[in-house]
C-alpha atoms as a printed R data frame, in Angstrom:
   type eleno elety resid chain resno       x       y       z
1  ATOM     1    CA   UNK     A     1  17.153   7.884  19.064
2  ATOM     2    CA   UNK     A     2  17.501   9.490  15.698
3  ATOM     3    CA   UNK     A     3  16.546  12.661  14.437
4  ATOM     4    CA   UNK     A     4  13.417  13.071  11.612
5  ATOM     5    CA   UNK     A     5  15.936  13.764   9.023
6  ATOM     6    CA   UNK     A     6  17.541  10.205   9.617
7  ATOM     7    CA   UNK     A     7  14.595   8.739   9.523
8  ATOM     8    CA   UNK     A     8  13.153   9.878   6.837
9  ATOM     9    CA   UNK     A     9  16.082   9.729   4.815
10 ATOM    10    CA   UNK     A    10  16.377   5.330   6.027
11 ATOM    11    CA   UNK     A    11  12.627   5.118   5.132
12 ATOM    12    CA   UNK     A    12  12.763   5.415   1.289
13 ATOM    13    CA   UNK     A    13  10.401   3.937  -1.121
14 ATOM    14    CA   UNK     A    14  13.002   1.414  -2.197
15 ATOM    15    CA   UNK     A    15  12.878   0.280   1.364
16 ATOM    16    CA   UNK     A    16   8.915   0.259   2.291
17 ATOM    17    CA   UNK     A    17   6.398   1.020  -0.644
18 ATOM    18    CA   UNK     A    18   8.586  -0.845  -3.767
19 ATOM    19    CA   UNK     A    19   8.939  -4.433  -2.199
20 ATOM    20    CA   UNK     A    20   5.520  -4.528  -1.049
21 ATOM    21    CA   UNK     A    21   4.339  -3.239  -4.716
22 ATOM    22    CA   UNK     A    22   6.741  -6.024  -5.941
23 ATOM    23    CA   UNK     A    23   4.240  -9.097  -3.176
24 ATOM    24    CA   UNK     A    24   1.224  -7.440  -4.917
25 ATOM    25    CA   UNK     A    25   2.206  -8.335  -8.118
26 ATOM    26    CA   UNK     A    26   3.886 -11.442  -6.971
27 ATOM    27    CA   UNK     A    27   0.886 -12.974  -5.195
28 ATOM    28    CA   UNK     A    28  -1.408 -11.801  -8.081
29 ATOM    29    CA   UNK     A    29  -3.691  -9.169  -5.342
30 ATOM    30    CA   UNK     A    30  -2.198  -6.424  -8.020
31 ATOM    31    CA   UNK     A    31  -1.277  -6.597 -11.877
32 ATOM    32    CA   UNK     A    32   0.943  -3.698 -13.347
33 ATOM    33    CA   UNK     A    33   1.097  -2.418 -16.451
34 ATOM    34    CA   UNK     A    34   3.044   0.360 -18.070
35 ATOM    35    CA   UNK     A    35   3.996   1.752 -14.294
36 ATOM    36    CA   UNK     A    36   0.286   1.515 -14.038
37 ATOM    37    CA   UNK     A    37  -0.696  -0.789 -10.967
38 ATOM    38    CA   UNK     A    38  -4.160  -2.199 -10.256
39 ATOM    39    CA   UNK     A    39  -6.093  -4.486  -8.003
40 ATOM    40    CA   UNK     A    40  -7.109  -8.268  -9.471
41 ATOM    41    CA   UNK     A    41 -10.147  -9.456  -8.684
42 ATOM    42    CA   UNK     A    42  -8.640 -11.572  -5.709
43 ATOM    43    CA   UNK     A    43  -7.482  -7.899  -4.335
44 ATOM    44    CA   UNK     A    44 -10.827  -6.011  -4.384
45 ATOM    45    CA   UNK     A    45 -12.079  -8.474  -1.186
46 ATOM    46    CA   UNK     A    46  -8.823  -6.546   0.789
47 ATOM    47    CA   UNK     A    47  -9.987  -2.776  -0.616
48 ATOM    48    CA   UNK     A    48 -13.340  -3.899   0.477
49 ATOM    49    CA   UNK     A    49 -12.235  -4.792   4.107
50 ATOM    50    CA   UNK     A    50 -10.176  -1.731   4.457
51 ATOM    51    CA   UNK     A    51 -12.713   0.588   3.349
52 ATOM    52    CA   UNK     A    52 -15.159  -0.877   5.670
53 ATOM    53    CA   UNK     A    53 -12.396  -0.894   8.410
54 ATOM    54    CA   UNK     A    54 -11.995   2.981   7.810
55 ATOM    55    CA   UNK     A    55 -15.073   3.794   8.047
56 ATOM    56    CA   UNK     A    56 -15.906   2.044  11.198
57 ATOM    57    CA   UNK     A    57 -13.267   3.677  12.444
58 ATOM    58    CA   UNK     A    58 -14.265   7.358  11.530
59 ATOM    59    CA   UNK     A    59 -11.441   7.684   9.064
60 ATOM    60    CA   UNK     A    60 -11.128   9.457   5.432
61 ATOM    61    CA   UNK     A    61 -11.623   6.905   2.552
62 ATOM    62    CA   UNK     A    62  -8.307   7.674   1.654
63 ATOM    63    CA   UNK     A    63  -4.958   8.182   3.136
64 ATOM    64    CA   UNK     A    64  -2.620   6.969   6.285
């Protein structure tokens, strides 16, 4: 096992958040734009089914 400190400090945003912002943009779901990212019209269909997903679920809008 490995303590939370390891973990968190293996789990960086260069590791998890910044490659998948890079598919986004690479598959045209997301443009960015002076460090600004937003949705396409061909990602607004996924935000759609997530929302929906949440809420079925009894989750907040937002988050996790």
């Amino acid at each position: 096992g490995v303590s939370r400190a390891e973990l968190e400090a293996a789990l960086t945003d260069d590791l998890l958040v910044t490659p998948r912002l890079d598919d986004l943009v690479r598959d045209e779901v997301a443009t960015c734009r002076d460090g600004v990212y937003r949705l396409t019209g061909r990602g607004l269909p996924y935000l759609r089914l997530i929302r929906f997903w949440r809420r079925l679920m009894g989750l907040p809008e937002r988050g996790g």
